[in-house]
N, CA, C, O and CB atoms as a CASP TS submission, in Angstrom:
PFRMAT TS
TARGET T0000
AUTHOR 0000-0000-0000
METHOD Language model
MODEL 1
PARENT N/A
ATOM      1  N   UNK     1      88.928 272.195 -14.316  1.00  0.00           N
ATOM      2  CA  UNK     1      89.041 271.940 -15.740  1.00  0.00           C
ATOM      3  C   UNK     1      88.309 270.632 -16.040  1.00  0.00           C
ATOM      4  O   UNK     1      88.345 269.636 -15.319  1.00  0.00           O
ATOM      5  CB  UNK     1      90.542 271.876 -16.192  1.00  0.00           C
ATOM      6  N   UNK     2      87.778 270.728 -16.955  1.00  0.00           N
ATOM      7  CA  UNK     2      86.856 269.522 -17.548  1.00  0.00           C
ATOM      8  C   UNK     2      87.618 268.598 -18.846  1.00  0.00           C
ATOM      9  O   UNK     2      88.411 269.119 -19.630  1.00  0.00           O
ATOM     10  CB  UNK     2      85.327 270.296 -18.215  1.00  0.00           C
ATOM     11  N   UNK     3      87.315 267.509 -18.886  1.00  0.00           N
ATOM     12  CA  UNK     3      87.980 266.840 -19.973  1.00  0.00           C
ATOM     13  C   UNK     3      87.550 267.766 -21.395  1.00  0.00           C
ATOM     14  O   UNK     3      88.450 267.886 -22.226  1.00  0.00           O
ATOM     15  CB  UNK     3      87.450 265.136 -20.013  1.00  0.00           C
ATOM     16  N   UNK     4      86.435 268.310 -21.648  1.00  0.00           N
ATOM     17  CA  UNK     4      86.381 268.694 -22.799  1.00  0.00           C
ATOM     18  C   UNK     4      87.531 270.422 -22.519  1.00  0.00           C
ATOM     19  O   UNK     4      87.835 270.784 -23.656  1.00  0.00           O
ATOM     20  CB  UNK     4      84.506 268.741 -23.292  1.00  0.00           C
ATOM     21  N   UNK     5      87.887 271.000 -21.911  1.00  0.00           N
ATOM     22  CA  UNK     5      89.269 272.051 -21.693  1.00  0.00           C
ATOM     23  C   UNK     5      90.112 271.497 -22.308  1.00  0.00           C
ATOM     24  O   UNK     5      90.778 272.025 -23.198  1.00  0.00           O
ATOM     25  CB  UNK     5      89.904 272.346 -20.275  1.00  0.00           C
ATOM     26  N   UNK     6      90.197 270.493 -21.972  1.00  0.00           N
ATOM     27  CA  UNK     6      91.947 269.892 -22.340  1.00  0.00           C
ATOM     28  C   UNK     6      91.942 269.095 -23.227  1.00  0.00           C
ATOM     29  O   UNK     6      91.396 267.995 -23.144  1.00  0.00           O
ATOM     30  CB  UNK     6      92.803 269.076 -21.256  1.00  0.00           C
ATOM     31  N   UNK     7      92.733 269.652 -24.518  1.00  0.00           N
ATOM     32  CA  UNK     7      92.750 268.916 -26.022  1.00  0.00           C
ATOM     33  C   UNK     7      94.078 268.612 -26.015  1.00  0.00           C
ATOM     34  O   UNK     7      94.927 269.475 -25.793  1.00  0.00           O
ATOM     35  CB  UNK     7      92.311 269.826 -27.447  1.00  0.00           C
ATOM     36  N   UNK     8      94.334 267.511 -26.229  1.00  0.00           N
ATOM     37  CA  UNK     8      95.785 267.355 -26.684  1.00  0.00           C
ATOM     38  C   UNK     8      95.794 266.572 -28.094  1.00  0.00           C
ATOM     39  O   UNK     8      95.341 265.429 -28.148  1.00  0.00           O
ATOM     40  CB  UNK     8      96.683 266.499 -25.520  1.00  0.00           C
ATOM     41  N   UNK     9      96.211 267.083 -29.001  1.00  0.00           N
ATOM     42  CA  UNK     9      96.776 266.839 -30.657  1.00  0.00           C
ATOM     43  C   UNK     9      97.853 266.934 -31.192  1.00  0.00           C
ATOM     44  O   UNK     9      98.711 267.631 -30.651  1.00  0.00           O
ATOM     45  CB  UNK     9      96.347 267.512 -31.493  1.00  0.00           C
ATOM     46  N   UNK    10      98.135 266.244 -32.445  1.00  0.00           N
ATOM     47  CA  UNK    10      99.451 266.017 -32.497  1.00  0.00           C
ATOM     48  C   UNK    10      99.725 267.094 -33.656  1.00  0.00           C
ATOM     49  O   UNK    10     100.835 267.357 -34.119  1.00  0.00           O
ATOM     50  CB  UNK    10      99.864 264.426 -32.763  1.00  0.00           C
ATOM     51  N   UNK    11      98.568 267.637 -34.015  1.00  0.00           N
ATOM     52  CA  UNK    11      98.605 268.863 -34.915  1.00  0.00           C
ATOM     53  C   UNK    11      99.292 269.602 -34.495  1.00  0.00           C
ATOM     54  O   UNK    11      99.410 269.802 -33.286  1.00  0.00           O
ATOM     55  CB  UNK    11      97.567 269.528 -35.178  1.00  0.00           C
ATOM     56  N   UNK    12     100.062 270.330 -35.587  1.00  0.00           N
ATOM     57  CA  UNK    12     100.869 271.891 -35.045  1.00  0.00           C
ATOM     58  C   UNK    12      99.660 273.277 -35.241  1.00  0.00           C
ATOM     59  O   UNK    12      98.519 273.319 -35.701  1.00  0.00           O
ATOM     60  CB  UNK    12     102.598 272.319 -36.384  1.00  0.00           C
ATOM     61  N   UNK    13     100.386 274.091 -34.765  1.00  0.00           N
ATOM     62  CA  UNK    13      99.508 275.365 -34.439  1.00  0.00           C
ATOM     63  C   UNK    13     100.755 276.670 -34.546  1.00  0.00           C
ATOM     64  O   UNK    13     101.900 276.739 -34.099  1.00  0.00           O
ATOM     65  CB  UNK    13      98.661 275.201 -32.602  1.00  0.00           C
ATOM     66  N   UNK    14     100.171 277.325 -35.108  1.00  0.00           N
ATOM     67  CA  UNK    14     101.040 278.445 -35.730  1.00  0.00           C
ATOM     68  C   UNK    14     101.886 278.444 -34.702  1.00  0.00           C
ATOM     69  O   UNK    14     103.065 278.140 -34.889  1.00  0.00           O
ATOM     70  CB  UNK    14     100.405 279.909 -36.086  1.00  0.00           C
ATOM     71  N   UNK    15     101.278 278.880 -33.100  1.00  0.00           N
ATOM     72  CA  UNK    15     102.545 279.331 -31.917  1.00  0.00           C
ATOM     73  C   UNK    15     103.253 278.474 -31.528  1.00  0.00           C
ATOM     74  O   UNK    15     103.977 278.695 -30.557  1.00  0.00           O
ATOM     75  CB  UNK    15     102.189 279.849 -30.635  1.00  0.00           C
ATOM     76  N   UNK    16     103.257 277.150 -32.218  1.00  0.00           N
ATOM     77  CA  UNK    16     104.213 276.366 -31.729  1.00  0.00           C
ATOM     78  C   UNK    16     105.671 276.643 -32.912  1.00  0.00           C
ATOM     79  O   UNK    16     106.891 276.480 -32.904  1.00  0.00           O
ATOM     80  CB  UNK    16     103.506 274.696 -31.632  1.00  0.00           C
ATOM     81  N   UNK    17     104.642 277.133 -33.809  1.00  0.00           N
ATOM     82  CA  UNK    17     106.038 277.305 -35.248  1.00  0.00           C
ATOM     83  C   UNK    17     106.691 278.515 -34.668  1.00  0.00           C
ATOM     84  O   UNK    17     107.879 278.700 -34.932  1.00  0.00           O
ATOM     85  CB  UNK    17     105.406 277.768 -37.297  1.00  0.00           C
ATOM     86  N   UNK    18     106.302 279.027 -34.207  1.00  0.00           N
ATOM     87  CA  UNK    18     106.655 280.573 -33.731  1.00  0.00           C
ATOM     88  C   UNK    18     107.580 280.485 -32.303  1.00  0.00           C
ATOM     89  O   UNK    18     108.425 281.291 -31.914  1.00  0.00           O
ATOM     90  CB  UNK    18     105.046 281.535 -33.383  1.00  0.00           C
ATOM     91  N   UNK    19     107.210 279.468 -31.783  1.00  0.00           N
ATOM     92  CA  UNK    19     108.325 279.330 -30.349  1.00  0.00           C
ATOM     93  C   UNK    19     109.481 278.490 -31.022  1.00  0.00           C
ATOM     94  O   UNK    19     110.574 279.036 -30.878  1.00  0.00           O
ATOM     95  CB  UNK    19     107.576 278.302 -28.717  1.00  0.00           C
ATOM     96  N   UNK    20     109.507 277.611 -31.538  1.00  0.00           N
ATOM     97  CA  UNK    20     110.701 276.993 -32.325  1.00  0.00           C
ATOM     98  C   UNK    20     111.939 277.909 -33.214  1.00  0.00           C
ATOM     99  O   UNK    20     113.102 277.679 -33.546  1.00  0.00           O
ATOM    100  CB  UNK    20     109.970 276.097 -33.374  1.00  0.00           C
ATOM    101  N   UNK    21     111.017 279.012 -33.375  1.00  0.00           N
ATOM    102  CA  UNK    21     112.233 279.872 -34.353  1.00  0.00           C
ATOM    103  C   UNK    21     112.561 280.868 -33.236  1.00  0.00           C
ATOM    104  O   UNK    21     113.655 281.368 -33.495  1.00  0.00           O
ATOM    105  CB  UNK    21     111.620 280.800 -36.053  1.00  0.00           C
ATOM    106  N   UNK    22     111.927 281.479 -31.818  1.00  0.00           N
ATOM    107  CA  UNK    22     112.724 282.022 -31.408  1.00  0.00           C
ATOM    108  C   UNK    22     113.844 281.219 -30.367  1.00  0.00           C
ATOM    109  O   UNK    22     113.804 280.082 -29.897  1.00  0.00           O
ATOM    110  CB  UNK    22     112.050 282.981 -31.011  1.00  0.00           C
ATOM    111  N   UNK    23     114.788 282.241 -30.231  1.00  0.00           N
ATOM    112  CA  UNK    23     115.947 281.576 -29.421  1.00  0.00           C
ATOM    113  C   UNK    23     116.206 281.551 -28.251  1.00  0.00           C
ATOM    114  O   UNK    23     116.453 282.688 -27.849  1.00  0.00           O
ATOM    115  CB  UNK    23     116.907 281.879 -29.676  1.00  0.00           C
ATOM    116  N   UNK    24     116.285 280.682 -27.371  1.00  0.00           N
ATOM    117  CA  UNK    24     115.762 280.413 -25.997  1.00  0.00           C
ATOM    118  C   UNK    24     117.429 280.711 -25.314  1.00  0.00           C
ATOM    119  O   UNK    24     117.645 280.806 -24.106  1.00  0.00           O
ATOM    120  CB  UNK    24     114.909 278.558 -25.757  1.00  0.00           C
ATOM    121  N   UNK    25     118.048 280.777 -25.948  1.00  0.00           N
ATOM    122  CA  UNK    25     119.359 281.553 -24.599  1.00  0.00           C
ATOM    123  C   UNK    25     120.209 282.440 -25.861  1.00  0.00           C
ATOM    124  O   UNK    25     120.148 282.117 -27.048  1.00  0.00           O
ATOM    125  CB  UNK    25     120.912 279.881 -23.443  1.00  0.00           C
ATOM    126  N   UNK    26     121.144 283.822 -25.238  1.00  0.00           N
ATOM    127  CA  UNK    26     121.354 284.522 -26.102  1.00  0.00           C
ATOM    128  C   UNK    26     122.685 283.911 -26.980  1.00  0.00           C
ATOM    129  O   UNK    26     123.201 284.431 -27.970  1.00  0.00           O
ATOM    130  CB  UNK    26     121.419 285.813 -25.500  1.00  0.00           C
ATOM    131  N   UNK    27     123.044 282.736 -26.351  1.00  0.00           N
ATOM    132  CA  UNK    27     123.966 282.051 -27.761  1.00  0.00           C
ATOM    133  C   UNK    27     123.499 281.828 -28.863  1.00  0.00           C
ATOM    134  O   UNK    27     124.288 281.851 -29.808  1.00  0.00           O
ATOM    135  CB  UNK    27     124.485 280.807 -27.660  1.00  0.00           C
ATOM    136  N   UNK    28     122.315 281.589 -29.078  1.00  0.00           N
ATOM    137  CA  UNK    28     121.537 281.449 -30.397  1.00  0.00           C
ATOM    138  C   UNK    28     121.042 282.517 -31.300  1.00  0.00           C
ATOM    139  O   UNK    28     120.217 282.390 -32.204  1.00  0.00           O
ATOM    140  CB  UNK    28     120.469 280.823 -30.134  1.00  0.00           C
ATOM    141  N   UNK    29     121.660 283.575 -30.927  1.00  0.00           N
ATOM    142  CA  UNK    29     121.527 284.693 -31.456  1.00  0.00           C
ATOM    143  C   UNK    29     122.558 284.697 -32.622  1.00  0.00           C
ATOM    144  O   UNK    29     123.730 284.730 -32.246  1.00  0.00           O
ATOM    145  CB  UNK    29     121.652 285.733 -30.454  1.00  0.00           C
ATOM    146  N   UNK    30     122.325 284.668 -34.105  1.00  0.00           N
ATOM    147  CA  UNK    30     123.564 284.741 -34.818  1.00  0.00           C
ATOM    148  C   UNK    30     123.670 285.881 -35.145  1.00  0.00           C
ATOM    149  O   UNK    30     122.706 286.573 -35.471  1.00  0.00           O
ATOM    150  CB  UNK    30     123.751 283.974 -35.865  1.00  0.00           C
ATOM    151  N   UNK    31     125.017 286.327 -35.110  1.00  0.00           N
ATOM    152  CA  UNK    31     125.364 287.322 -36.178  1.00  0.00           C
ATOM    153  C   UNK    31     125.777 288.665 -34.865  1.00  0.00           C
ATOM    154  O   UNK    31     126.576 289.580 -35.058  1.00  0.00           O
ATOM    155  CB  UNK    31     123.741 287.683 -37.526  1.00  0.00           C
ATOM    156  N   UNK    32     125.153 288.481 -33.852  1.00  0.00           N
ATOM    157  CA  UNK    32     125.107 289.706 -32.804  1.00  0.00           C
ATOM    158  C   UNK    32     125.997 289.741 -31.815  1.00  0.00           C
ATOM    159  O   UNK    32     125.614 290.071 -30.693  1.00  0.00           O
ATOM    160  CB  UNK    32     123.916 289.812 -32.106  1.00  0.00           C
ATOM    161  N   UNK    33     127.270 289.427 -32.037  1.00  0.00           N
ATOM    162  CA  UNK    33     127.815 289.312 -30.668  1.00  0.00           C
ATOM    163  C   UNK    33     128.170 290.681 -29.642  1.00  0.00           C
ATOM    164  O   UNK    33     128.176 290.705 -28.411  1.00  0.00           O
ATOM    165  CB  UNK    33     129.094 288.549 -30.904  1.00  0.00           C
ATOM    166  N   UNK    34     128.494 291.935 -30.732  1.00  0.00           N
ATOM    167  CA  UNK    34     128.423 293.270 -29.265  1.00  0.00           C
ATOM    168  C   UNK    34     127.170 293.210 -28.555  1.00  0.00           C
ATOM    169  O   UNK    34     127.152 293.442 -27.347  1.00  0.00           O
ATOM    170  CB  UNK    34     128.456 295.102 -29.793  1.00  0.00           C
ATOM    171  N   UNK    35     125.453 292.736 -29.595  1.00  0.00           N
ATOM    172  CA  UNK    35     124.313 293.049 -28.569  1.00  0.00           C
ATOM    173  C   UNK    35     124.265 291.689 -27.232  1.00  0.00           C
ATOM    174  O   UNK    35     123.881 291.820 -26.070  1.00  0.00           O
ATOM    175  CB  UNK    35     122.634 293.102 -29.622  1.00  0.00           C
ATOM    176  N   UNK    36     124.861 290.283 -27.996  1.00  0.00           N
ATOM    177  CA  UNK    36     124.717 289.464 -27.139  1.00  0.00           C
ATOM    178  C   UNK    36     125.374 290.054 -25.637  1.00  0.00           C
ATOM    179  O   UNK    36     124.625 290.039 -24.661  1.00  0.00           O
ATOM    180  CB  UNK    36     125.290 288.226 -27.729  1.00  0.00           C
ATOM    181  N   UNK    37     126.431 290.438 -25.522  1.00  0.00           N
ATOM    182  CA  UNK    37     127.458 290.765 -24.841  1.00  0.00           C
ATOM    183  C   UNK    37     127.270 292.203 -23.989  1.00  0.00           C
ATOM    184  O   UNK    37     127.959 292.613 -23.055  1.00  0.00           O
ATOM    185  CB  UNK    37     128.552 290.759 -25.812  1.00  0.00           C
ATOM    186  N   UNK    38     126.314 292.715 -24.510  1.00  0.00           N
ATOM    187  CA  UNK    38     125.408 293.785 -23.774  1.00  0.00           C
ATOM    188  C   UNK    38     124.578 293.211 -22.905  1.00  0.00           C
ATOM    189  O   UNK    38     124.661 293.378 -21.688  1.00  0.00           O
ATOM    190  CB  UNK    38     124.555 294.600 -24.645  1.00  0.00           C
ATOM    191  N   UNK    39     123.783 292.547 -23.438  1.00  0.00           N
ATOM    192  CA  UNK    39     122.337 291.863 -23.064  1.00  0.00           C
ATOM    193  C   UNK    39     122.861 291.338 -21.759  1.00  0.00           C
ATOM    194  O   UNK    39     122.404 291.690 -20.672  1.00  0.00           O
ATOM    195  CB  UNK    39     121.639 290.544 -24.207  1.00  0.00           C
ATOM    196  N   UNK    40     123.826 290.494 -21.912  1.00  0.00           N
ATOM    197  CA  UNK    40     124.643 289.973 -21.086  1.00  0.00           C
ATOM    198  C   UNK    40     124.865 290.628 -19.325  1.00  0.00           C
ATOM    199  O   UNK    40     124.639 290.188 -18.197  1.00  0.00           O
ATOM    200  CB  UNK    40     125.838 290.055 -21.948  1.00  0.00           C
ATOM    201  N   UNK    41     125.438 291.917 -19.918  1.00  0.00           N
ATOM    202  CA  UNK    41     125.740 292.538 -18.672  1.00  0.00           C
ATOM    203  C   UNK    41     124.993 293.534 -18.498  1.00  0.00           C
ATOM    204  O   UNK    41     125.321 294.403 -17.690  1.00  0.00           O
ATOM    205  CB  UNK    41     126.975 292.925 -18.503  1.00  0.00           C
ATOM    206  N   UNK    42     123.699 293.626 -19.303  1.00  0.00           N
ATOM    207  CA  UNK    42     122.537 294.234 -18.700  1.00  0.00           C
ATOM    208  C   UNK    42     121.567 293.074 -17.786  1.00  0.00           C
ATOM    209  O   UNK    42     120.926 293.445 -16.802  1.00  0.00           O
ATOM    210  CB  UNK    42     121.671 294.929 -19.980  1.00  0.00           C
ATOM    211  N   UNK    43     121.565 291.689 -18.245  1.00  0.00           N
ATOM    212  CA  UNK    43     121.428 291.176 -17.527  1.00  0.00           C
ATOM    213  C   UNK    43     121.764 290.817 -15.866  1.00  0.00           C
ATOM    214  O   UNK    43     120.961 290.718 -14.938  1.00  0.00           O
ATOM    215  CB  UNK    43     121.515 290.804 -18.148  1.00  0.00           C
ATOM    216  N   UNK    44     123.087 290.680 -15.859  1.00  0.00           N
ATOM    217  CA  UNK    44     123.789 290.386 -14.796  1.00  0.00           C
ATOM    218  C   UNK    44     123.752 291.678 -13.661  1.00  0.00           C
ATOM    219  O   UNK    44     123.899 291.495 -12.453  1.00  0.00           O
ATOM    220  CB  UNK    44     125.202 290.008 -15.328  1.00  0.00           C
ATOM    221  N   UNK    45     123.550 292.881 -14.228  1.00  0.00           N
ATOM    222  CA  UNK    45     123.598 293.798 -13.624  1.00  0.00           C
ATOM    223  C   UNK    45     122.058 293.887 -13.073  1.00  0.00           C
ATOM    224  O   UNK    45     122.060 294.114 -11.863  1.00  0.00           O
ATOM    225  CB  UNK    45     124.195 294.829 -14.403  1.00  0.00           C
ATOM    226  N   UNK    46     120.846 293.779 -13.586  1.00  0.00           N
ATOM    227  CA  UNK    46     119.487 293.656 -12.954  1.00  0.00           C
ATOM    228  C   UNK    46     119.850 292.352 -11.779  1.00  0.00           C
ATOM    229  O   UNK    46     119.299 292.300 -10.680  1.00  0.00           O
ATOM    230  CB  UNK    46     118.123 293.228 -14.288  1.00  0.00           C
ATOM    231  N   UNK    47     120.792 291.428 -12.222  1.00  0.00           N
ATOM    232  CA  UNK    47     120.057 290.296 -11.095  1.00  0.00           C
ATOM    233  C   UNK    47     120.747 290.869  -9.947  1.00  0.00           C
ATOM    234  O   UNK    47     120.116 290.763  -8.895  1.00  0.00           O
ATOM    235  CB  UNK    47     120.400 288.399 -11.285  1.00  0.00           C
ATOM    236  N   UNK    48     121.968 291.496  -9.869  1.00  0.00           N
ATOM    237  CA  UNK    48     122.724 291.762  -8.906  1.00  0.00           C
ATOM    238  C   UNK    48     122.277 292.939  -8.044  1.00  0.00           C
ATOM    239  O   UNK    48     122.677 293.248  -6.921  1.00  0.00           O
ATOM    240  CB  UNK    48     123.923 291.907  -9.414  1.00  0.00           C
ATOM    241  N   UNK    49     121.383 293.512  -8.793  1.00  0.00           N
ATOM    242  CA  UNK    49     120.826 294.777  -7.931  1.00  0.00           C
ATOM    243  C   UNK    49     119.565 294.244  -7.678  1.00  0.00           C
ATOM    244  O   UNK    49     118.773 295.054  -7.198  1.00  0.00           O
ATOM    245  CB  UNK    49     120.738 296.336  -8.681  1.00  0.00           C
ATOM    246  N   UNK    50     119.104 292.990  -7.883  1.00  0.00           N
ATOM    247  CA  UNK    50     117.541 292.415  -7.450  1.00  0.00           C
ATOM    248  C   UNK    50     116.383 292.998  -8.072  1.00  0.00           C
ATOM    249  O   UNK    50     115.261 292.785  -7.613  1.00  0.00           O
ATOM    250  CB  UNK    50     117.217 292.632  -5.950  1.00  0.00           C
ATOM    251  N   UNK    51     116.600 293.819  -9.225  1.00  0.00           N
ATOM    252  CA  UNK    51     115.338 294.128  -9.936  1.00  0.00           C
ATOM    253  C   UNK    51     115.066 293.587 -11.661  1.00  0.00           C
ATOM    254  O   UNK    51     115.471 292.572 -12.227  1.00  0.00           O
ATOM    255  CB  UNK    51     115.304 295.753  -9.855  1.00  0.00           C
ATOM    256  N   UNK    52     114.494 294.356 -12.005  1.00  0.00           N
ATOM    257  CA  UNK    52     113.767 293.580 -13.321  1.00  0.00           C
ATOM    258  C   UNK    52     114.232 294.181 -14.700  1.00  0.00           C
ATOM    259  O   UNK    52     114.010 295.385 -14.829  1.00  0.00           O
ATOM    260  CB  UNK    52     112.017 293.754 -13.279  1.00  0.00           C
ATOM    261  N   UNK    53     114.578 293.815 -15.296  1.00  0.00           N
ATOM    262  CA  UNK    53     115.610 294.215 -16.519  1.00  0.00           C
ATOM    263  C   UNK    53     114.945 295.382 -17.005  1.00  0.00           C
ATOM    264  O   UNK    53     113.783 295.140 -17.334  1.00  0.00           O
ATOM    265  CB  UNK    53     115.838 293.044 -17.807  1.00  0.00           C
ATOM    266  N   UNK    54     115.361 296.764 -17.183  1.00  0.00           N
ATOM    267  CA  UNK    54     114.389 297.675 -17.835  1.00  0.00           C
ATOM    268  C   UNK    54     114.348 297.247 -19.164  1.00  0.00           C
ATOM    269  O   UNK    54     115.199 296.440 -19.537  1.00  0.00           O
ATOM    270  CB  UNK    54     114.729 299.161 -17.751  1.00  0.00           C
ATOM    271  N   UNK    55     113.159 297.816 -20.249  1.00  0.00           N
ATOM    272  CA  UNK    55     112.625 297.369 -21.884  1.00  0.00           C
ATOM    273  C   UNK    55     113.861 297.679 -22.554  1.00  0.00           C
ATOM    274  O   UNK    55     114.227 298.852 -22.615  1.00  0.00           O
ATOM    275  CB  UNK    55     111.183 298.335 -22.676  1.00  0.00           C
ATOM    276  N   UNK    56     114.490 296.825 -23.021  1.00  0.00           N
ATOM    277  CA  UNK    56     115.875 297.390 -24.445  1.00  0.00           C
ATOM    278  C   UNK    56     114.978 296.602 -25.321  1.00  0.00           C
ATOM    279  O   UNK    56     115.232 296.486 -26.520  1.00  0.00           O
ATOM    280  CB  UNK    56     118.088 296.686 -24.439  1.00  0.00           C
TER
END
């Protein structure tokens, strides 16, 4: 990587507005608690069998 690759600014950029509004653990989910509580033990159930969460 060359110095001209790497920009750093203090400008925002749409995908930074866009990672801020989504919610980074499923407590921040409002309003959903049967899907949180699914998610949950669809989660727990992929890690325990060592594979990869199927698409919900």
């Amino acid at each position: 990587m060359t110095d001209t690759d790497r920009i750093l600014t203090a400008a925002k950029r749409p995908e930074d507005v866009d990672a801020a509004l989504r919610p980074k653990t499923l407590d921040e989910f409002v309003g959903q608690k049967a899907a949180r509580e699914n998610l949950r033990i669809f989660i727990q159930a992929a890690k325990s069998r060592g594979d990869a969460l199927d698409h919900v």
